[in-house]
C-alpha positions as a Python dict, from the first residue, in 0.01 Angstrom:
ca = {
    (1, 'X'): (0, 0, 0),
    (2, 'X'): (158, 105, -358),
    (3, 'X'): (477, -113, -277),
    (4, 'X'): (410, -479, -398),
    (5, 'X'): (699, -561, -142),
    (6, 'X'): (482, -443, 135),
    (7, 'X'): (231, -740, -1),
    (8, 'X'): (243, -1062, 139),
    (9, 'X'): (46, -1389, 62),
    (10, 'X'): (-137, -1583, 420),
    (11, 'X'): (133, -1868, 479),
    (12, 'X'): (-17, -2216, 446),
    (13, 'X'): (91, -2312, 758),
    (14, 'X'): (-158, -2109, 914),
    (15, 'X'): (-455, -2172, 674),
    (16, 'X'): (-339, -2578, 722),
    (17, 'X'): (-469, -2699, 1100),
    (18, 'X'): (-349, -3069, 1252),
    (19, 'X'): (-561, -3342, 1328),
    (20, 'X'): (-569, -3669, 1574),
    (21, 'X'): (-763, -3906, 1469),
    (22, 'X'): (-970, -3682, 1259),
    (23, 'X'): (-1060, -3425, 1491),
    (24, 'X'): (-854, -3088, 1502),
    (25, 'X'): (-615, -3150, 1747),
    (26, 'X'): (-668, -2785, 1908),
    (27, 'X'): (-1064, -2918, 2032),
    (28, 'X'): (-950, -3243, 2140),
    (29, 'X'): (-587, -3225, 2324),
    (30, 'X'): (-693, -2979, 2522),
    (31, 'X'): (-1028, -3154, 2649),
    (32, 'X'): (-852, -3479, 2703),
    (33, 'X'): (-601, -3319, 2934),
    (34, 'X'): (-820, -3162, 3083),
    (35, 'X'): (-1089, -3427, 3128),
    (36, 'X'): (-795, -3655, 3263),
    (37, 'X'): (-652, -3443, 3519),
    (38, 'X'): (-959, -3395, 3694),
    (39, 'X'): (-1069, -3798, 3592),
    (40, 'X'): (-748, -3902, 3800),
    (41, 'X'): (-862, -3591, 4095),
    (42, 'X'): (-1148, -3778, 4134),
    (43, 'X'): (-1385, -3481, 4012),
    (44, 'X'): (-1527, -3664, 3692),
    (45, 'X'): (-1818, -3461, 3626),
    (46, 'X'): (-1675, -3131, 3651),
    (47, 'X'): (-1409, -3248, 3406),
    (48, 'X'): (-1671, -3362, 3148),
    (49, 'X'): (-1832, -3084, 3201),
    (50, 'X'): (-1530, -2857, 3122),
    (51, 'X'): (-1431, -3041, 2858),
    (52, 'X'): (-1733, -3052, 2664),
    (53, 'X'): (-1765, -2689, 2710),
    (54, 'X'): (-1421, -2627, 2512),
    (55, 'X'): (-1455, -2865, 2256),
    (56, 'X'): (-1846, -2676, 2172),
    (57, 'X'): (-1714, -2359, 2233),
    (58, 'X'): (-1400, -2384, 2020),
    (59, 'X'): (-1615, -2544, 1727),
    (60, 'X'): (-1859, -2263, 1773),
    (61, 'X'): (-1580, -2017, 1719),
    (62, 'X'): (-1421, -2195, 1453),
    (63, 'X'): (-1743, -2221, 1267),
    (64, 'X'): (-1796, -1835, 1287),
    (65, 'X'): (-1430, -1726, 1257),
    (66, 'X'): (-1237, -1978, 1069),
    (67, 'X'): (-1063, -2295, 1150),
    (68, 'X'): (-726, -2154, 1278),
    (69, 'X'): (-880, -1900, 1525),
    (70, 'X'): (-658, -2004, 1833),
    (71, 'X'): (-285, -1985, 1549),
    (72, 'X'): (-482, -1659, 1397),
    (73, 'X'): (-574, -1480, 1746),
    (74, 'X'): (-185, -1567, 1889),
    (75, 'X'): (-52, -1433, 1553),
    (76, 'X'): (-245, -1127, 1518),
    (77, 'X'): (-294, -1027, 1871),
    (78, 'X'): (-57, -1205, 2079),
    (79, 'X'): (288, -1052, 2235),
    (80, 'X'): (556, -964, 1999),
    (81, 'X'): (795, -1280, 2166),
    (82, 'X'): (576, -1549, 2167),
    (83, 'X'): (487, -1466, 1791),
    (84, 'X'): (838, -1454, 1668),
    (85, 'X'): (902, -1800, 1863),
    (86, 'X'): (602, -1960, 1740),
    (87, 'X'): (565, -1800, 1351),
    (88, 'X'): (920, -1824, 1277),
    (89, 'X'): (839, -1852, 866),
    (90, 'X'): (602, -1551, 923),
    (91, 'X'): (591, -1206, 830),
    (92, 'X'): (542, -961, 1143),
    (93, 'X'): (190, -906, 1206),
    (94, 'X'): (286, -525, 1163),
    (95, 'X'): (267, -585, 799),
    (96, 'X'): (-100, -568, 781),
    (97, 'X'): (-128, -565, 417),
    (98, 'X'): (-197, -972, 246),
    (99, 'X'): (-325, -1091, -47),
    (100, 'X'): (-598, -1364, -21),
}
């Protein structure tokens, strides 16, 4: 923790989250999809019902745990592949040492 090249500052791109239509895109894509598939499979209720249930629950965690939980949670905790394929400007999460 002595070597400043062991230091590393939290990349924007995970502190910076995407919108649609000013909503985070992470709470809505995900309960439109979902909503639609079961809309279309004739099971409209259930699909409201699961839909609403991520969009609160996601907000919920984002409001306890920051806005980028989901990018945070893959990056920290995720499988070593699917990290380097989706953080390809990142640091490996090894490297637990940042400066905030």
């Amino acid at each position: 923790m002595e070597n400043p090249r062991e230091f590393y500052a939290l990349p924007k791109h995970l502190n910076n989250g995407k919108t649609l239509v000013g909503l985070p895109i992470d709470e809505v894509l995900p309960s439109v999809i979902f909503f639609t598939v079961l809309f279309f499979s004739k099971y409209e209720l259930t699909g409201f019902v699961g839909a609403t249930v991520w969009f609160v629950g996601l907000r919920t965690l984002k409001s306890q745990f920051g806005d980028n939980v989901i990018a945070l949670s893959i990056y920290w905790f995720g499988s070593k592949s699917v990290a380097e394929q989706v953080f390809k400007r990142s640091p490996q999460s090894t490297r637990r040492y940042w400066l905030f």
